[in-house]
Structure formats: structure tokens, C-alpha cells
C-alpha positions, 0 to 999 in steps of 0.5 A, spaced: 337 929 255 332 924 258 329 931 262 329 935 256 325 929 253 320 928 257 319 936 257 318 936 249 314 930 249 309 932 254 308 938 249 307 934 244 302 930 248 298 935 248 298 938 242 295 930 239 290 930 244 287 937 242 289 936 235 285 929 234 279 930 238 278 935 235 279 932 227 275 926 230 270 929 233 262 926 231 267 920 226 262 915 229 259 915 221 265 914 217 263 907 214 269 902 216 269 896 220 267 890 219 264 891 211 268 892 205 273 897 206 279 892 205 282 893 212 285 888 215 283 881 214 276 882 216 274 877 210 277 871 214 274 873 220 268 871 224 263 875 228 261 875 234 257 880 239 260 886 240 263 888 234 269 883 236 271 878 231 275 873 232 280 871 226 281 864 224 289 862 222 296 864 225 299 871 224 305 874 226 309 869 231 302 866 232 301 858 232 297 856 226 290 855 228 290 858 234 284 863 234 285 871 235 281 876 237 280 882 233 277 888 234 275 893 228 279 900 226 273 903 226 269 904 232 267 906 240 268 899 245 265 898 253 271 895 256 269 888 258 264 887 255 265 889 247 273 888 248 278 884 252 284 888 256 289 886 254 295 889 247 292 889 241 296 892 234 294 894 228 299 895 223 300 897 215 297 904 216 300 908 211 295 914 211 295 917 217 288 917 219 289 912 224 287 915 231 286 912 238 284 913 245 283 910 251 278 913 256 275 911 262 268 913 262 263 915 255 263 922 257 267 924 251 270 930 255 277 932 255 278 929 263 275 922 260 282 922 256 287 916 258 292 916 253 291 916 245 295 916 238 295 918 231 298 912 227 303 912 221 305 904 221 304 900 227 302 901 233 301 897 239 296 899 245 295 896 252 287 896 254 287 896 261 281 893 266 280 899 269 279 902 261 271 904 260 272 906 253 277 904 248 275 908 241 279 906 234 278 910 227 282 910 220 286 904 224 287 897 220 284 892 225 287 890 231 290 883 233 291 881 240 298 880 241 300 873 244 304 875 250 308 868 249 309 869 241 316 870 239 318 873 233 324 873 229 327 881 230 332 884 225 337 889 226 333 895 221 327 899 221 323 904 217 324 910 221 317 912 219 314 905 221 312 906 228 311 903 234 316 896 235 317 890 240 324 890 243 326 881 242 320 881 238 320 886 231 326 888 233 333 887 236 336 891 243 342 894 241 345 901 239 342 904 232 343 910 228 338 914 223 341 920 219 339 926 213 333 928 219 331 935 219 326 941 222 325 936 228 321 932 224 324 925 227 321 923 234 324 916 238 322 912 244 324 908 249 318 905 252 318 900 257 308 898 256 304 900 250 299 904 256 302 911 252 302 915 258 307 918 261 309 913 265 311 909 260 316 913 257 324 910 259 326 916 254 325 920 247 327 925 242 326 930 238 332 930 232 335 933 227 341 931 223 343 924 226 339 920 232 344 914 235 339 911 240 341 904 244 335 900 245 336 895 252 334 889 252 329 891 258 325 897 253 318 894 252 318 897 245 321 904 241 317 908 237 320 913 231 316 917 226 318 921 221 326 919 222 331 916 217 331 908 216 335 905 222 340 900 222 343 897 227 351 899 229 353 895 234 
């Protein structure tokens, strides 16, 4: 199965980086950002240069008072110097108009593509120092991830809920989703959050009932459009 996978994930790949640069194309003017939309916690940050903000008080698995650095849903970043490397996550997005990319220079050409996303739920993404470009739209705001936070993960998931860190959003074990159909529901096993296809331990497409088993050594498992998954063992 985990051959199969990763053919019909390569196809999919390539449906999203097609589909979405063409519905995202010339999206520079959508308003959004930092001002007003509602997205995100824009209204307890502070700005600094280079449409980076960092936000004030503790978020999930973070220490109280410790500052987070954010970066807009909407906008066109220079690794570096408008953005750190480093995982971000952005999550509560419910409209699936959440797109990413991450690109290695600004040409805006199909060969500048390094990986990229539509996002319904959370998702988390890896900004690489080698990355020229990291790009956002319609997303809720990023918050960089602490790599030594530590969460409380439960034993269930919204089968349409995104991407889920393994020991920290959720706990290893062997999960099932039922009532899936027309292959609409996709899982993952990833071992980073680059998206590439390097990233990938195995995945899915399913109809009827998925059963999946997260090791402990799985970075993170996807799913989107599936049935809740609960936790059989």
C-alpha cells in the first residue's frame, strides 16, 4: 500500500500546485494581514519590520509571557529578512481559502515551486534557510512553534481537521475513520512539515474504512475530508 500511496499522492501533488497557483494568482490585493480581518490574534500583537509581528502572551504548549513570532496570513515574505526558518502553524481555518508556498526565489514560475498547500483546519509548515519565498493567503496567521513545547495529545481528531503533531496534538497509536466515500478522505504519516515528497512515511486515499496506526516516530498525520478518528488501540 505504501507504493500505491505515494503514486496517487504524487498526482494529487500535482493537481494542487496547478489548481492553486492558478486561483491564486495576482492574490497580492486581497486585503488582509495585519488590519481588521479578525484573523488570528492580530490585536494582541506588536508589529515589527517586515511584516513579522510578535505576539505577546502564551498560546498552545507555549510559556506564559514568552514572545511568538507571527507571521500574517496574507502576504509575499523574503526568507530572512521578513521571515525566520523555522515551523510555523496556522490553524482554525474553516473556509478552504487557505494557501501556501514555499519557493526558492521570486520569479513566480512553476520551477520556483518547492512545496505548497490548500489548508482546511491546521497546518503546519517548515521554513527552510535555503527558502527565498514563503508566501500565505487566506490563511489565519502563523505562530512559530517552540520545538521543546509540549502539549497534551488526545486519543481522537476531526477527520477534516488537518495536519496534527504526533506526542503533541495527538497520541501514537492505531486509529480508525468510518462512513468515508467517493475517496474524498486522505491521510499521511509525515516524518517534517517541508511537504515534500520526501516527507512522506505513507498515505491514503479511502473509501469506507481507513485504519492507520501512527508510530511514535511519525513527525505528524495529515487527514482531510475523512470521518472523526478515534483511537482503537
Amino acid at each position: 500500500m505504501g507504493m500505491k500511496a505515494k503514486l496517487s499522492l504524487s498526482a494529487v501533488v500535482g493537481v494542487v500546485v496547478i489548481a492553486a497557483v492558478s486561483a491564486h494568482a495576482g492574490s497580492n490585493g486581497k486585503d488582509g494581514g495585519f488590519g481588521g480581518t479578525g484573523k488570528g490574534s492580530s490585536a494582541a500583537a506588536e508589529h515589527t519590520p517586515g511584516g513579522t509581528k510578535v505576539k505577546k502572551g502564551s498560546g498552545d504548549g507555549q510559556a506564559a509571557g514568552k514572545k511568538q513570532a507571527v507571521i500574517a496570513g496574507d502576504g509575499e515574505y523574503q526568507v530572512g529578512s521578513d521571515v525566520k526558518p523555522g515551523t510555523y502553524r496556522t490553524t482554525g481555518n474553516t473556509d478552504d481559502m487557505c494557501y501556501w508556498e514555499r519557493a526558492k526565489d521570486a520569479k513566480g514560475e512553476s520551477g520556483s515551486l518547492l512545496a505548497n498547500d490548500n489548508v482546511t483546519g491546521t497546518s503546519y509548515v517548515t521554513v527552510k534557510p535555503t527558502d527565498k519565498i514563503f508566501k500565505s493567503s487566506g490563511c489565519k496567521d502563523w505562530e512559530a512553534v517552540d520545538p521543546k513545547a509540549k502539549g497534551t495529545p488526545v486519543s481522537s481528531m476531526d477527520g477534516d481537521g488537518g495536519m496534527y503533531k504526533v506526542g503533541t496534538d495527538i497520541a501514537p497509536g492505531t486509529y480508525k475513520s468510518t462512513g468515508n466515500g467517493d475517496d474524498s478522505c486522505y491521510w499521511e504519516r509525515a516524518k517534517d512539515a517541508e511537504h515534500g515528497l520526501d516527507s512522506i512515511i505513507a498515505n491514503d486515499n479511502v473509501t469506507g474504512t481507513a485504519v492507520v496506526t501512527v508510530s511514535p516516530g511519525d513527525a505528524y498525520f495529515k487527514t482531510t475530508g475523512c470521518g472523526a478518528w478515534k483511537k482503537t488501540a
